[in-house]
N, C-alpha and C positions, 0 to 999 in steps of 0.2 A: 504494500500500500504506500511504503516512501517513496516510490519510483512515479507513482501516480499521482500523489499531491506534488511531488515537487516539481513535476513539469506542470500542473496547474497554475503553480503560486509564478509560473514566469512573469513577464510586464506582458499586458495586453499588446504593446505595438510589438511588441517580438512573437508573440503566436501568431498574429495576422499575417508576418514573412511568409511564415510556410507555408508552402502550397500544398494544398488535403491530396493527395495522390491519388490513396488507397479511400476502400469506402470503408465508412464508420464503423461496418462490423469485421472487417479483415483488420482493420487498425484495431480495436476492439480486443480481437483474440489474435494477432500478432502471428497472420496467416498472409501468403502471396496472394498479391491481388492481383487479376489481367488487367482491372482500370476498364472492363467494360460496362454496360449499362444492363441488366446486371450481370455484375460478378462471375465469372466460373465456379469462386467458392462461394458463395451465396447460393450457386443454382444447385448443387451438390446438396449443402445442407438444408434445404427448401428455405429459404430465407429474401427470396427475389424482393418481395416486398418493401425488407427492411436496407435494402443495399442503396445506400445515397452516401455521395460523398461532400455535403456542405450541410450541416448545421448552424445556424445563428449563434454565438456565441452565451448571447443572454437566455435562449433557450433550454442550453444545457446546464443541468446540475451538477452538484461538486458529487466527485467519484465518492466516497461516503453513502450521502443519500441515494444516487442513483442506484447502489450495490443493495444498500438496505431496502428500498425499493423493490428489486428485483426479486431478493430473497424472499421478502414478504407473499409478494405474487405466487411464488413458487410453492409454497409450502402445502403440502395435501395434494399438490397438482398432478396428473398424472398424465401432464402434456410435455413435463419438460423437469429438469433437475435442477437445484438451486446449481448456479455458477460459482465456482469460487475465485475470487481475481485474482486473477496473474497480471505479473508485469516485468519487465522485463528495458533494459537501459536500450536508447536508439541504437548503439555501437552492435544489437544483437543478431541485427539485419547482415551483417558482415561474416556471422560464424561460418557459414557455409563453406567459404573461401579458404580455411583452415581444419582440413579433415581433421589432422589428429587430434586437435585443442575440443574437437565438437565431439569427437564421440568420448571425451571427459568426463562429459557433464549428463548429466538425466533429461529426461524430454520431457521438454515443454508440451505444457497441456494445449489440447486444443477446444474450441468452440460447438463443437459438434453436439448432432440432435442425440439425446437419450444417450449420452456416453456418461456410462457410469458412475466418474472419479468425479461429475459434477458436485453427487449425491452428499459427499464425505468434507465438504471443506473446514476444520475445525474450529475456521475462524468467523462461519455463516452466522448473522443477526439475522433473525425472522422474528416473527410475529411467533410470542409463547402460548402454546397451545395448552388448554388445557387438559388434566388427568383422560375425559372425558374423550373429549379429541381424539387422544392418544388411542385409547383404546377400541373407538370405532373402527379404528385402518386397519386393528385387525380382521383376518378372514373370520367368517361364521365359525365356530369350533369344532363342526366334524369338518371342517378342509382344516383346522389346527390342528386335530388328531392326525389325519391323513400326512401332513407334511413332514410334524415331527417323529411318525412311524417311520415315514421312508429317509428322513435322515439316518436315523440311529442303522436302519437294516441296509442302505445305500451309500451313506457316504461319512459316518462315523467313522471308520474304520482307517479313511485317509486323512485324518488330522482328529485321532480321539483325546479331544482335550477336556471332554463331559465325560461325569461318570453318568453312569446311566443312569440307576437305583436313585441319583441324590435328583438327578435334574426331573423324574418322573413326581417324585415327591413335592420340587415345589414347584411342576408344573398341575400339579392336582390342588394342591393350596391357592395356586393363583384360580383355579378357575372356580373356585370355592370362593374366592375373596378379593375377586379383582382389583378392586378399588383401594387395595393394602397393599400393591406390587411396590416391588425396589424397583426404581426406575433402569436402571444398567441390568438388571434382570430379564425384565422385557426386553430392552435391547437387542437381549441374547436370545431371546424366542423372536421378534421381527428378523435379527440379521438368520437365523436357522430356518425361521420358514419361507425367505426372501432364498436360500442358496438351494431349497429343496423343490421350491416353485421351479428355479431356473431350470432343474436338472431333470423337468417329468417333460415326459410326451407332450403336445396340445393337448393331441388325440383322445387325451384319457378321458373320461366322462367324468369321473370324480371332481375332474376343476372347472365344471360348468357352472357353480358358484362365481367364477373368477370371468368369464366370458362375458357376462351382461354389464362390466362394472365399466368396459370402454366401446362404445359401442360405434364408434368413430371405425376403430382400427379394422385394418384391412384383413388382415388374418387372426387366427388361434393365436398363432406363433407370439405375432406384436402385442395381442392381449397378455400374453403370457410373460413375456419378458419387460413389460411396461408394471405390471403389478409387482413382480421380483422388484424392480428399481424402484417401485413405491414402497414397499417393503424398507427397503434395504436406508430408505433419506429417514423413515420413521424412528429405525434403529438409533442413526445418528440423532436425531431429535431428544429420544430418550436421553443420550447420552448427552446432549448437550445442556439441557434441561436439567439436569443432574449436575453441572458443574463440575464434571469428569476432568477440567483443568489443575482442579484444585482439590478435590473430595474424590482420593481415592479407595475405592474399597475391591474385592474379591470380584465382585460380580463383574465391578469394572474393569476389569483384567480379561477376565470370561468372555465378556463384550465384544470389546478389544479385539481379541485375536479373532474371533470368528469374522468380524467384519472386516479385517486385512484377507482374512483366508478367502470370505465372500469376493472380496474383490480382484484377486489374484487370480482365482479361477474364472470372473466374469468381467473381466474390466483391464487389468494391467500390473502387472508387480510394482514399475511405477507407482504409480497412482495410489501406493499403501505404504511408500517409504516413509512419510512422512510422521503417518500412523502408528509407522512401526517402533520408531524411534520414543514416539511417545508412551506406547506399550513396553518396552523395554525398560522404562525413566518408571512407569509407575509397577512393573513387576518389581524393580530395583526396590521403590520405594516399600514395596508390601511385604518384603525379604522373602518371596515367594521362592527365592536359589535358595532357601535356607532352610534347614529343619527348623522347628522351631519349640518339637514336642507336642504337638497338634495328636489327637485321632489319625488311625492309622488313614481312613477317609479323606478328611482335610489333607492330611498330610501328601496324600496319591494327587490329590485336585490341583495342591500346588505344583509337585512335580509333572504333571502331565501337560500346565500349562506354559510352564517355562521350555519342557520338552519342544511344547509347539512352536513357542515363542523361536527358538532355537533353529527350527525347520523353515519356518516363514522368511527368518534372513539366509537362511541354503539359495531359494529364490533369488534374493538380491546379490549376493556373490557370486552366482554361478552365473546369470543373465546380466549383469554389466558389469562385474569385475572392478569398480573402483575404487572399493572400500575394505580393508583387508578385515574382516570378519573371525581373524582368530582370536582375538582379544577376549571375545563373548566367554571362548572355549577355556580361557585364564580363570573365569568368575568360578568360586567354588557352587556344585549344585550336586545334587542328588539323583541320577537320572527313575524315572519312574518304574514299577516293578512291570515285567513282563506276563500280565497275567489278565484273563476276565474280568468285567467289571461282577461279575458274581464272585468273585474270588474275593472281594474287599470289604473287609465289615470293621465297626468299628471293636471287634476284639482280635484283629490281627489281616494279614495276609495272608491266603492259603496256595499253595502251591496249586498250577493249572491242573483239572483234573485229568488232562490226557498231555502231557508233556512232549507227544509226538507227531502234534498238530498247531499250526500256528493260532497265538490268540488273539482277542480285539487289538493287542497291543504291537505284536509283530511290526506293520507297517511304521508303525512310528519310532521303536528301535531301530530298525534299519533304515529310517529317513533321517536319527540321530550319527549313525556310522558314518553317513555321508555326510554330512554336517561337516564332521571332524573331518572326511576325506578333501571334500572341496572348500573348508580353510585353506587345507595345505597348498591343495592344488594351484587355486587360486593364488593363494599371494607366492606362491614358485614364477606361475606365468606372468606374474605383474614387477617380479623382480628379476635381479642377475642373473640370477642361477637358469632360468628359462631353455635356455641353449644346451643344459648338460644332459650330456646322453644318459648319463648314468640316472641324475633324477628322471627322466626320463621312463627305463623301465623301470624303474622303483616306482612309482605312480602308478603306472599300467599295471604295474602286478598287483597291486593293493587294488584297483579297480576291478579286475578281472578276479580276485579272488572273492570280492562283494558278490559280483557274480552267480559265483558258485554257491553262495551260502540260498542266495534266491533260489537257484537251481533246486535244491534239495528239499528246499521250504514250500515253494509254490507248486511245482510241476511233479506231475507223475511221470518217470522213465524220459521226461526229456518232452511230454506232451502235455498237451492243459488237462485240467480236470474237467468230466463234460459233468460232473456230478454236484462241481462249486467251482461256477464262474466264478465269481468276485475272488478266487485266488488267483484263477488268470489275469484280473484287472491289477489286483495288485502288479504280478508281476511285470505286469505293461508298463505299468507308472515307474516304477523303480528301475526298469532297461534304461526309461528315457533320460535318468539321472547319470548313469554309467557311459551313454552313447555322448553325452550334450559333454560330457566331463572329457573323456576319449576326443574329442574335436578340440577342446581348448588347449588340451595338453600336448597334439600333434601339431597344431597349427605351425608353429615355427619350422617345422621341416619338412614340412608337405609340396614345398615348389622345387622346381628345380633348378631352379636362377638363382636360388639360395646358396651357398656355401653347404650351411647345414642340411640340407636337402637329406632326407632320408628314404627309400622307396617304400621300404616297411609303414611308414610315418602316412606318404600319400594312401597307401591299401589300406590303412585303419579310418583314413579320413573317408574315403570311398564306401566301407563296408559298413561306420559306423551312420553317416549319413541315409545310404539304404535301409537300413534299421529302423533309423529314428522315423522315415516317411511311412515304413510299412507297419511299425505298431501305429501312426497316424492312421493309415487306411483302416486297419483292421478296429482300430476302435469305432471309426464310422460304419464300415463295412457288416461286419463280423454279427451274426445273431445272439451268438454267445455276450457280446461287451455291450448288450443293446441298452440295458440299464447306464451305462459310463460315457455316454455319447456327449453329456455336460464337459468332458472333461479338455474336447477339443476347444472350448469357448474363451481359455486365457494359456495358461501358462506352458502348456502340452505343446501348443499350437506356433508360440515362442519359440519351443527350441526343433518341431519342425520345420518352420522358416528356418532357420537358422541352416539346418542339415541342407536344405535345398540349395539355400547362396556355399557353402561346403565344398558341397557336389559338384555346383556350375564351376569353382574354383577350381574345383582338381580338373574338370575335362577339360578348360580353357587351355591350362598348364601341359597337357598329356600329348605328346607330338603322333599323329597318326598309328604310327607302328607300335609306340606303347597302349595304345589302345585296344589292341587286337585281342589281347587274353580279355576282354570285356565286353559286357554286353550292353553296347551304346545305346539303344535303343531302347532296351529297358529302363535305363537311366530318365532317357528322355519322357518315357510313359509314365513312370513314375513323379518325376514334376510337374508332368501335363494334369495329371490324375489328383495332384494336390489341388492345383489351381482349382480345378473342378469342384471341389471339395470345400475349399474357402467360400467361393462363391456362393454356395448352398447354405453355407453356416454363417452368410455377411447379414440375413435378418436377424440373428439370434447375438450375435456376437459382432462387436465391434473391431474388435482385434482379427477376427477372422475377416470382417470386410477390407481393413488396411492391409494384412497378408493379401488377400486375390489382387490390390491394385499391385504389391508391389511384383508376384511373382506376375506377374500378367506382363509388368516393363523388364522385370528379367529373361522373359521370354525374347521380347520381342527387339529387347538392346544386345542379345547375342545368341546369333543359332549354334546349331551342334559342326565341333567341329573349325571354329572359327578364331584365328588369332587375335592376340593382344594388341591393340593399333599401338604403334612409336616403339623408336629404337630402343628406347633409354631400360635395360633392363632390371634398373631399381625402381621402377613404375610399377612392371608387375608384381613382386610376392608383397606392393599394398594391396592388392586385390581382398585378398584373406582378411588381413592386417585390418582395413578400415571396417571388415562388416561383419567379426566377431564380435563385434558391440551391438547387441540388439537397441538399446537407445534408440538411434538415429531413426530406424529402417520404421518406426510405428508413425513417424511424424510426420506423412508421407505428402502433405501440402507442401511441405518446405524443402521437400528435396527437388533440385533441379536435375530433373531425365536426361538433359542435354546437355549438363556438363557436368563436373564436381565428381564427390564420392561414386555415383552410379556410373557415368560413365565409363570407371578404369574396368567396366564388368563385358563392356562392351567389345 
């Protein structure tokens, strides 16, 4: 907000210099503008109406009120998300111009209809609702039933940071005495029934409760993912309402994470750093890393949510690398017991009653390993040591030994189980941690204009790429993963882009002849088969609409087969180099096709 008053407070005869270029709403949300009447990004985001580029001076309101303004409007809405303002210095228009300085930095939010990370801004002033308000936005209570069943039975399991037993209990008290909730409690029942909405069929009859509520939209789909983000701005509301700045307690931790986790899966890992930072400051504050002599209950609740805690920044290490993430690994903590949530009572911990079967808890031990693994990783790639062959397979091996523990844990003889999907899924999620990991850690030697150049280094980046696009497919595909199909809607879908630009990297690099033990073609089907796939998932998913544009220009900025344009052979192994940084590649208004970072792909 200083960036914004203080270009306001200029002298009036110095803003009259400038000449309005761009229109209101590209200046606005700090997007390229064509300067036509209207806008390309205006017509994108159905905004034609609002595209002008002169406003009267005396007209406009100070940035303040027009924000509170807006927010007000927004609240309950379920046409659009409170905004939260960004701003950003004139000089920002220039980053472009400086690949490596820009994929540094985290991406700038943008303006767009129904994207998500509007929902969450902690700084939003709206109009305080009351108790009453609040609890209208919930669904009727057989769709609360219905949602919070298929959390626990669908998607628990990938980030169990509820116990079950406790959270049934005081969701039966709430519904006994609604008018008595802890507000960051509800929170945690909007942000749960907002990530369990997202992740069900239209199709299902059961959420025809939910279809009459917008009757504008054009599909199930838009109904469906419009009430989720209704959902999901309430949660915050509770939580702001609550003074979660200042007044921290348990539930607000509980909160917390689910509405990072909410949004990672349906929105942008981005878009929850900020969040996160402040769930980490009030776990700190709750000494939730700490025994503290609690019930053995309490005691599991803290550790399972610092576990998650822990997992949510795996996300932000391994997807932009900027931040070295082992510090967390420094704080002392307890990690959480490997067991049932029927295993925990308040007179002890019982051991799993079949020890030769994975428990609700599995997934999240082994989302903890990785943790630990892609610290290391990570701040290995980010520092000197990068280049040494020897870390090198020391990495790999630790990777590939994770592996193997999956191997043993989820699959029978090497094949899924047709008897329990959801350990298939599991082990879908957990490959995509070991492939995304495997590409950051080969990257440096995968060219061959490199020095370090290793061929071994290029087939892993090949193999693991292929991986990561076909557990993609198969979770859309697959009838078995039909229930997990949410899962392509954020972070999945991250580090498949990511394998695709990979991919296109190694074939660009591969001179004819080294091509021949391959199968080009399939490479190609395979990319083609994603885009395909984006495209279908750009109503649901915002991130998946920014992947179809961008693999759509990767398509068409370089076919199969086609060299690097310019002599200069320290041009190419950037090719890699600038677009391991997923940052950049979601901001997709601001990237110029025709020149800059995309085109060295060309």
């Amino acid at each position: 907000m200083i960036g914004n008053i203080s270009t306001q407070s200029r002298p009036i005869d110095q803003r009259r210099k400038r000449r309005a270029v761009n229109c209101q709403e590209c200046r606005r949300s700090k997007l390229r503008c064509d300067r036509q009447q209207p806008c390309g990004a205006c017509k994108r985001r159905g905004r034609e109406a609002s595209c002008a580029y002169e406003i009267p001076t005396h007209q406009r309101p100070s940035p303040v009120v027009q924000a509170s303004t807006e927010l007000s409007n927004r609240v309950g809405s379920p046409s659009g998300l409170s905004r939260p303002i960004v701003t950003t210095s004139e000089t920002n228009e220039a980053r472009l111009d400086t690949h490596w300085e820009t994929v540094l930095e985290r991406p700038a939010l943008e303006d767009d209809v129904d994207d998500a990370h509007d929902a969450l801004s902690p700084l939003s002033i709206g109009r305080r609702m009351s108790l009453q308000e609040i609890l209208d936005l919930l669904p009727p209570k057989s769709c609360c039933d219905y949602l919070v069943s298929h959390f626990f039975k669908n998607i628990s399991a990938f980030f169990p940071i509820l116990h079950g037993p406790t959270f049934q209990k005081q969701y039966t008290a709430f519904m006994q005495r609604p008018h008595e909730v802890d507000l960051p409690w509800l929170a945690l029942l909007f942000s749960l029934c907002s990530l369990s909405l997202n992740t069900m069929d239209e199709s299902d009859p059961r959420l025809a409760c939910f279809w009459s509520q917008l009757p504008t939209s054009p599909t199930q789909a838009a109904v469906t993912v419009s009430v989720s983000r209704r959902l999901l701005r309430a949660a915050m509301t509770c939580l702001l309402q609550d003074e979660f700045f200042i007044r921290h307690k348990f539930s607000t931790f509980e909160a917390l994470l689910m509405v990072i986790y909410n949004i990672s899966h349906n929105g942008s890992v981005g878009q929850g750093w900020a969040l996160l930072g402040m769930a980490l400051n009030i776990g700190i504050a709750l000494r939730c890393n700490i025994d503290r002599g609690l019930p053995p209950i309490e005691t599991e609740r803290r550790r399972r949510c610092w576990a998650g805690l822990l997992t949510l920044h795996t996300y932000q290490g391994m997807l932009f690398r900027d931040v070295d993430m082992s510090y967390l690994l420094n704080l002392t903590a307890s990690l959480p017991a490997d067991v049932n949530d029927s295993d925990i009572t308040n007179e002890g911990i019982l051991p799993p009653s079949n020890r030769h079967e994975p428990t609700q808890m599995s997934v999240m031990m082994a989302k903890i390993r990785l943790c630990q693994l892609s610290a290391r990783i990570c701040r290995h790639i980010t520092g000197s040591s990068r280049l040494d062959p020897r870390m090198l397979h020391e990495l790999d091996a630790a990777i590939a030994e994770e592996q193997k523990q999956w191997d043993s844990t989820y699959m029978i003889d090497g094949s899924p189980s047709i008897l329990d999907s959801t350990s298939y899924a599991y082990w879908c999620v957990l490959q995509t941690y070991a492939h995304h990991l495997y590409l950051l850690l080969h990257r440096p030697f995968h060219h061959s204009k490199t020095p370090e150049f290793l061929p071994t280094s290029r087939e892993r980046c090949i193999r693991s790429s292929m991986t990561l696009m076909s557990i993609h497919r198969q979770l859309y595909e697959a009838p078995l993963l039909r229930n997990y199909l949410w899962l392509l809607s954020g972070v999945t879908t991250l580090k498949a882009l990511h394998a695709a630009v990979a991919l296109r990297s190694c074939l660009l690099d591969m001179p004819p002849a080294a091509g021949l033990g391959y199968d080009l073609d399939s490479f190609q089907k395979e990319i083609e088969s994603m885009a395909l796939r984006m495209e279908s998932l750009s109503g649901r998913s915002h991130i998946c609409f920014k992947a179809h544009r961008i693999l759509r220009q990767l398509q068409a900025s370089s076919g199969t087969g086609n060299p690097v344009p310019g002599n200069s052979e320290t041009e190419v192994p950037n090719t890699f180099e600038d677009w391991t940084d997923i940052r950049e590649w979601m901001d997709a208004d601001l990237i110029d096709w025709a020149s800059g970072i995309f085109s060295q792909l060309t």
